[in-house]
C-alpha positions as CSV (number, residue, x, y, z in Angstrom):
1,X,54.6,77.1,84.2
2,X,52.5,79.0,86.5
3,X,53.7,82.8,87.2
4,X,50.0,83.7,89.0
5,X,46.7,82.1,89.2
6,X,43.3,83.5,88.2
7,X,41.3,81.0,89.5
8,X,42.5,81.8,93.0
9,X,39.6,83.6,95.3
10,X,39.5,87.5,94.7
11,X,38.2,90.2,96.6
12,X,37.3,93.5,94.8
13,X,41.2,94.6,95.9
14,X,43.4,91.8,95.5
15,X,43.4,91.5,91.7
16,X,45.6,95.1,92.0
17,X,47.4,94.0,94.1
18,X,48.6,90.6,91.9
19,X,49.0,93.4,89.1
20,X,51.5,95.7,91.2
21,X,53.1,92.1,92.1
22,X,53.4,90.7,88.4
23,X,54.1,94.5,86.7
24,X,57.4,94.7,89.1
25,X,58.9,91.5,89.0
26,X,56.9,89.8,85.9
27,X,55.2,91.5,84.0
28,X,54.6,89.4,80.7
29,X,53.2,86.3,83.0
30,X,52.4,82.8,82.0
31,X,49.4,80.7,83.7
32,X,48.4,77.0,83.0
33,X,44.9,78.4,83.7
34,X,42.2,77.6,80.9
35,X,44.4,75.8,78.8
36,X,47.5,78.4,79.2
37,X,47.7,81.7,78.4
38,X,49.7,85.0,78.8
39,X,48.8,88.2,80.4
40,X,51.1,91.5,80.0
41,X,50.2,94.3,82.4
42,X,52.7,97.6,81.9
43,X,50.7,100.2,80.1
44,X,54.0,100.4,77.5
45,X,53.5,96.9,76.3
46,X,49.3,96.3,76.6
47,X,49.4,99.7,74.4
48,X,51.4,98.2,71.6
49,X,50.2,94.6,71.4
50,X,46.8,96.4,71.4
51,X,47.9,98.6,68.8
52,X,49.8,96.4,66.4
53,X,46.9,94.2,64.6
54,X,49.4,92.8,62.0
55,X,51.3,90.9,64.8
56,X,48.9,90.4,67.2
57,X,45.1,89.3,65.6
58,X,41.7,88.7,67.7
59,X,40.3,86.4,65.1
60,X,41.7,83.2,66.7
61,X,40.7,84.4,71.2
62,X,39.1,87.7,71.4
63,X,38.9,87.1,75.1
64,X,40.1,84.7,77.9
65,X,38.3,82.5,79.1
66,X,36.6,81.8,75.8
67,X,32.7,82.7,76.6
68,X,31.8,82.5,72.9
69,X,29.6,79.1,72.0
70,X,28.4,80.4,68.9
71,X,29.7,81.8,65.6
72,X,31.6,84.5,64.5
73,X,30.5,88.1,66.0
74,X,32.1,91.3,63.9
75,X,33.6,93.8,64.3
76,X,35.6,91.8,67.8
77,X,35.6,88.6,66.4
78,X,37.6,89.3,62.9
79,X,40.8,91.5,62.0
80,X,41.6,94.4,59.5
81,X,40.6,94.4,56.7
82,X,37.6,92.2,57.5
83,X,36.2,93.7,60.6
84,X,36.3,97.2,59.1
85,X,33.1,97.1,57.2
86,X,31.5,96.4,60.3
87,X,32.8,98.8,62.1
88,X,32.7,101.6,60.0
89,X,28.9,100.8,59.8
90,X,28.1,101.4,63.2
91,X,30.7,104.1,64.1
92,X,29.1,106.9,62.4
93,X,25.6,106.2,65.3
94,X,27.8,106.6,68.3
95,X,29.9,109.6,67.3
96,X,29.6,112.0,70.6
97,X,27.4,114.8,68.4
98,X,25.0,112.0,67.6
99,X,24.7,110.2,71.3
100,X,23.9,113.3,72.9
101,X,20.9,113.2,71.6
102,X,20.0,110.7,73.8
103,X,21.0,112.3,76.8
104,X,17.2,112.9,77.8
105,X,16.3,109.6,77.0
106,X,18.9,108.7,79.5
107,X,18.6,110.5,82.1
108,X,14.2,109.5,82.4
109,X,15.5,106.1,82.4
110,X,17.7,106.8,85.2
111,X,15.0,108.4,87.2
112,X,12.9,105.5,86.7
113,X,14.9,102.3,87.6
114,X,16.3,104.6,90.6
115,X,12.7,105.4,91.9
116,X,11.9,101.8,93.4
117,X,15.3,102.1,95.1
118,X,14.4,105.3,96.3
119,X,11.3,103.9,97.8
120,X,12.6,100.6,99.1
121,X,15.2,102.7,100.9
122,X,18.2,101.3,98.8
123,X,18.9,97.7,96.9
124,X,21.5,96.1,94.7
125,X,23.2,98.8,92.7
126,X,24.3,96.7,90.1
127,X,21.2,94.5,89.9
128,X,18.4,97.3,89.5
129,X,20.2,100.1,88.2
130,X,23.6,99.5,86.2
131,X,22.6,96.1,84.8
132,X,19.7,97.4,83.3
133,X,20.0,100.8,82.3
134,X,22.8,99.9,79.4
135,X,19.9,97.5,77.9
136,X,17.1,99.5,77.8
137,X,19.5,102.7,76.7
138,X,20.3,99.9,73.8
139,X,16.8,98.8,72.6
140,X,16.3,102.6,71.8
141,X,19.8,102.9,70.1
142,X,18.6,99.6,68.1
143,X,15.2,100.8,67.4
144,X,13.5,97.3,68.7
145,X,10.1,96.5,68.7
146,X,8.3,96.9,72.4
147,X,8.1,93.2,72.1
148,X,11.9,92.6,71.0
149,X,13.0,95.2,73.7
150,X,11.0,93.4,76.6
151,X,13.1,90.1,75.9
152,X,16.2,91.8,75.3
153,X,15.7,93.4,78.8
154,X,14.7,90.0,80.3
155,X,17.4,87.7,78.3
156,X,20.6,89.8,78.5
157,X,20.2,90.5,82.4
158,X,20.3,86.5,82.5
159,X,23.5,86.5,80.0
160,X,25.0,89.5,82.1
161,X,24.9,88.0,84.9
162,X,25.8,83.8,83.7
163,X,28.6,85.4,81.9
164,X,30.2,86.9,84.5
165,X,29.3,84.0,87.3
166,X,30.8,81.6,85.4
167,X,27.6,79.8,84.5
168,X,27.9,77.9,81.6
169,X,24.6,76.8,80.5
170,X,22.6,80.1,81.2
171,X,25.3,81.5,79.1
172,X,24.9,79.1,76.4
173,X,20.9,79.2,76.5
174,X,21.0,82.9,77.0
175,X,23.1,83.4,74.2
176,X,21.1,81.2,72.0
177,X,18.1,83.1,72.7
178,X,20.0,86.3,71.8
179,X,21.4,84.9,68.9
180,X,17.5,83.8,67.6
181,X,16.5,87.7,68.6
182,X,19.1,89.0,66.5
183,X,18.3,87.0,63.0
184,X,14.9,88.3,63.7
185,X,16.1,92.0,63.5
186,X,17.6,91.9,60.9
187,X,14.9,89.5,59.1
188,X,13.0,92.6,59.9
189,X,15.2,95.1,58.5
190,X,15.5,92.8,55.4
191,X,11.6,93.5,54.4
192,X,11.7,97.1,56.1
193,X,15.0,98.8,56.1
194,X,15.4,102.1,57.9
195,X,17.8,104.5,57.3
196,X,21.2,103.7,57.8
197,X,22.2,106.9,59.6
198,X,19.6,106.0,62.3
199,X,19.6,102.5,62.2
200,X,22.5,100.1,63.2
201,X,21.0,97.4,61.2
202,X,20.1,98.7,58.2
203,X,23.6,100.3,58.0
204,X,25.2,96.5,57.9
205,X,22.4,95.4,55.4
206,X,23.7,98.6,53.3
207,X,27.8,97.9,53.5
208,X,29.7,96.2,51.4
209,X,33.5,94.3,51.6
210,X,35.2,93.9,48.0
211,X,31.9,94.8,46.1
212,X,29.8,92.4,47.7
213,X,27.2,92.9,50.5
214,X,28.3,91.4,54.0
215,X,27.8,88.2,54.4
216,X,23.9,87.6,55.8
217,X,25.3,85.4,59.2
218,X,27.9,87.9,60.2
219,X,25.7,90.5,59.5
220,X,23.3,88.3,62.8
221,X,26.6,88.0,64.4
222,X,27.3,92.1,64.2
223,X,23.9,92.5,66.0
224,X,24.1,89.4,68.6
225,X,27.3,91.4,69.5
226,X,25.9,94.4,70.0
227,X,22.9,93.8,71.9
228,X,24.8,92.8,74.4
229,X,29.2,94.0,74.3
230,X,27.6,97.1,75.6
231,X,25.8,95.9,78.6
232,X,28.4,93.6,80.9
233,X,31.1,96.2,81.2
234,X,28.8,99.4,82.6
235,X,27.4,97.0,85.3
236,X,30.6,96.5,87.1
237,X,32.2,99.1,86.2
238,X,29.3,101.2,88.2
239,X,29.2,98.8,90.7
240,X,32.8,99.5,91.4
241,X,32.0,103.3,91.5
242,X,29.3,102.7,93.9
243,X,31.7,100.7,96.1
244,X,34.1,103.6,96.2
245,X,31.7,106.5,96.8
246,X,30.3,104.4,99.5
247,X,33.5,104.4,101.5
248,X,34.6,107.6,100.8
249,X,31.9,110.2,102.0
250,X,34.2,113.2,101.4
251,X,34.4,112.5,97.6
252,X,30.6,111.6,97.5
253,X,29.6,115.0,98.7
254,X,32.1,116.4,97.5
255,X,30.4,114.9,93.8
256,X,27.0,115.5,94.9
257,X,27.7,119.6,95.9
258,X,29.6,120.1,92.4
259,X,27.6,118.0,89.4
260,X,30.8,119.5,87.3
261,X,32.7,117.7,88.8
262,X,31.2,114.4,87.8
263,X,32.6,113.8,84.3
264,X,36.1,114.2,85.2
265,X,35.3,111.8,87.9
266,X,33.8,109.5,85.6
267,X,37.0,109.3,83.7
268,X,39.3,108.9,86.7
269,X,37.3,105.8,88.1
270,X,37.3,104.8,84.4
271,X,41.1,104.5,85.1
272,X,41.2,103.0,88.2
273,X,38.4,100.8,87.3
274,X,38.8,100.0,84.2
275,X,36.8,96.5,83.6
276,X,38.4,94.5,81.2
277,X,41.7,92.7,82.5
278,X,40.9,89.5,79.5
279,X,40.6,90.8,76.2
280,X,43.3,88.9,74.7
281,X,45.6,88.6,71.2
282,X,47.6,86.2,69.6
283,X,50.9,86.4,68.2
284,X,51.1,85.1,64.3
285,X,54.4,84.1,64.9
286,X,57.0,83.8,67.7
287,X,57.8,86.8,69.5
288,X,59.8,88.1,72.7
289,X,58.8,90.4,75.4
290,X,60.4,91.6,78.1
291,X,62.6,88.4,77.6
292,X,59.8,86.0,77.3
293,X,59.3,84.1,74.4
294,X,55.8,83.5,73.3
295,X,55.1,80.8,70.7
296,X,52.6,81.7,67.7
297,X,49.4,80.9,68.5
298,X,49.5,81.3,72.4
299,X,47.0,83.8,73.5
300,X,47.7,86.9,75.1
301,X,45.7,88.7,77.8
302,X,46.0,92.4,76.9
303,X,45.3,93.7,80.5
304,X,43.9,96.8,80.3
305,X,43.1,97.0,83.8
306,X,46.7,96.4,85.0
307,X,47.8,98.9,82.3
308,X,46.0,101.7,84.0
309,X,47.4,101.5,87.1
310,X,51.2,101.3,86.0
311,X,52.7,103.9,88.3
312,X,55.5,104.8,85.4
313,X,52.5,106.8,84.0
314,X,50.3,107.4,86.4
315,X,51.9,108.1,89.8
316,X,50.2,107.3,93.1
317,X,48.1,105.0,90.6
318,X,45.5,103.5,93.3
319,X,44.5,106.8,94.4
320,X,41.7,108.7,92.9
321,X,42.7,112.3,91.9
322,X,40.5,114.9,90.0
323,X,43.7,116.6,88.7
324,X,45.8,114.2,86.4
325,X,47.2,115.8,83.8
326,X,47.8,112.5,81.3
327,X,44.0,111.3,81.4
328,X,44.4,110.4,77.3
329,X,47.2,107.8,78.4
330,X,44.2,106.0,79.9
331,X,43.6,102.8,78.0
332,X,40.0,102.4,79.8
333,X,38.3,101.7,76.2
334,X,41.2,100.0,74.6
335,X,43.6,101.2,71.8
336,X,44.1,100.2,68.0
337,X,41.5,98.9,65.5
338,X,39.3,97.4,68.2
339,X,39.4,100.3,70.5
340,X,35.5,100.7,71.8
341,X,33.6,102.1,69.4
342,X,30.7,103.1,71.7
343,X,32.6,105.1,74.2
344,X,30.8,108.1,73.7
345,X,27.6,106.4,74.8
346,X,29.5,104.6,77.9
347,X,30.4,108.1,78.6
348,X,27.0,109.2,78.7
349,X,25.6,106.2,80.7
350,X,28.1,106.6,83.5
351,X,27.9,110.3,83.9
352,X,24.2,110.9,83.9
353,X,24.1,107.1,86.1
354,X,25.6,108.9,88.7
355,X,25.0,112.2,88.6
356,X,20.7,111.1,89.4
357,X,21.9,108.8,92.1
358,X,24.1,111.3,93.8
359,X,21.2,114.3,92.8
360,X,18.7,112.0,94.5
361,X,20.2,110.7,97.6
362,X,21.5,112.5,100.7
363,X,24.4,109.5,101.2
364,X,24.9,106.1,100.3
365,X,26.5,103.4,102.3
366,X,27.2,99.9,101.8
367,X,24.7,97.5,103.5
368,X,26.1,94.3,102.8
369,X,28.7,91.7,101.0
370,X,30.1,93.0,98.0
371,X,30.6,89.9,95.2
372,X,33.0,90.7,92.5
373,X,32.8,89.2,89.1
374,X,35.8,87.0,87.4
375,X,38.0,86.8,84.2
376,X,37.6,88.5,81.7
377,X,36.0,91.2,83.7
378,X,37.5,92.8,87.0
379,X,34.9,94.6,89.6
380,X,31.9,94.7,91.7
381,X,28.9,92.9,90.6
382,X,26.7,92.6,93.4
383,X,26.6,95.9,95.4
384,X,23.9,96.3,98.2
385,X,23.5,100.1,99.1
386,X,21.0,101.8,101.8
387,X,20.2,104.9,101.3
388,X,20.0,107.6,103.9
């Protein structure tokens, strides 16, 4: 049974338009595709299969197509009550009051990656600028060595981009390297801990589930997720941004002659960009939806990027307007237990991202091919820009 294909060719458009298609006349879909799977794309029903965790659990597919070669990695990889020790570990260093205070940090390390773009007269957006900026932003959050930092810089660029080109052995080999990097943090921690209000790691070390401290392989898990869950979806995400402001010169200057105006633009591109569409569930026992049945244990692709362009709740939904009055009905960082715990410092990112590439260009135009990533992300990952 094949209701769409996602292994068909895609431009940075079409995959909205195969979501308008499916959302109107089917929208809890079935695909043979990577062993079968099926994705749901009204914002009514992504919003309460992500929300219901009893009925639908990650623990068996967190995401579709399965990119994970190695162990388990909490909080994504397990379900309430498990995951919540992990989580509730690292929420409390990306609250909004406690990632502001990176916000300097943020904005010199925008300056700098933009600088040889500035000189060169433009480059790859996504390569020099939005790929790296989330991992260096990251080493600081994780308080890494110079040395660990330097590889985490070189090794999750390679992951980024392997993932999200569908290579298969950089991806394993990158994520082995990360994996290695990670038991060496928190070997680290182990003999030195730091403390646990500043220091993701040491806050694991420090938790407990059922009176016993976290087990010493999830804990390597916890931190091979983070160094990198935070990095894949700003890249395209601001790619996609890029690609936007590039053909719409009004809205650029109108961004660039108003800074204000830049957060609540942030959040609408958030919605029309969104840039998960494979996050997926699984039903722990039968279950109907919109008259499909779906079999326990079939996975589920909770389409987040669909969900956020459903024109029941947000009308004219491909359009970007400054003005919508229903901006919390955007699912752009998820809902339920595993909504994204860092979205303050995505927040941050993105904002100050483009407010010093609009601050320090007069425009920006598109100089070349855009490429566009695959499943289980949706947007632009290779985006060549001159600046003029």
């Amino acid at each position: 049974m094949q209701d769409f294909d996602p292994l068909a060719p895609e431009t940075l458009e079409s995959p909205y338009e195969e979501f308008h298609r499916l959302r109107k006349s089917c929208p809890v879909a079935h695909t043979d595709a990577w062993g079968g799977y099926w994705s749901i794309t009204r914002h009514d029903d992504v919003e309460a299969v992500a929300s219901d965790s009893a009925q639908y659990v990650t623990s068996v597919q967190n995401v579709i197509p399965k990119v994970a070669f190695t162990g388990r990695r909490p909080p994504l990889h397990l379900d309430p009550p498990e995951h919540t020790p992990y989580r509730k570990a690292i929420a409390p260093l990306l609250t909004a009051r406690r990632i502001e205070a990176f916000r300097p940090l943020v904005r010199q390390l925008c300056e700098e990656l933009l600088a040889p773009m500035l000189a060169a007269g433009g480059g790859d957006i996504c390569e020099m600028y939005s790929a790296v900026l989330p991992i260096r932003v990251f080493a600081h959050w994780m308080n890494l060595a110079q040395e660990d930092a330097d590889l985490l810089a070189e090794v999750g660029r390679r992951y980024n981009f392997a993932v999200q080109e569908s290579d298969e052995e950089a991806t394993r080999e990158s994520s082995a390297i990360l994996y290695e990097l990670a038991r060496r943090i928190v070997s680290d921690r182990q003999q030195h801990l730091l403390p646990v209000e500043s220091d993701a790691t040491s806050a694991l070390l420090a938790s407990q589930f059922e009176g016993e401290p976290l087990p010493a392989e999830l804990v390597v898990g916890t931190i091979r997720q983070v160094l990198v869950v935070g990095i894949i979806a700003p890249t395209v995400f601001f790619g996609s941004v890029a690609v936007h402001l590039a053909r719409d010169l009004a809205l650029q200057e109108q961004l660039r002659s108003d800074p204000g105006l830049v957060p609540a633009a942030i959040e609408e591109f958030l919605r029309l960009y969104t840039p998960y569409r494979g996050f997926a569930r699984t039903s722990v026992s039968d279950v109907t939806l919109r008259g499909r049945t779906i079999t326990a244990g079939e996975p589920i692709a909770v389409c987040y990027a669909a969900a956020n362009r459903d024109p029941e709740v947000f009308p004219d939904p491909d359009e970007f307007r400054l003005d919508r009055p229903n901006m919390k009905a955007s699912l752009a960082f998820g809902r339920g237990p595993h909504n994204c715990v860092g979205a303050a410092m995505a927040r941050l990112q993105m904002t100050t991202a483009l407010e010093v590439l609009l601050q320090s260009t007069r425009t920006f135009e598109l100089s070349g091919e855009v490429k566009v990533t695959r499943m289980p992300e949706i947007g632009a990952l290779r985006v060549p820009l001159v600046f003029t």
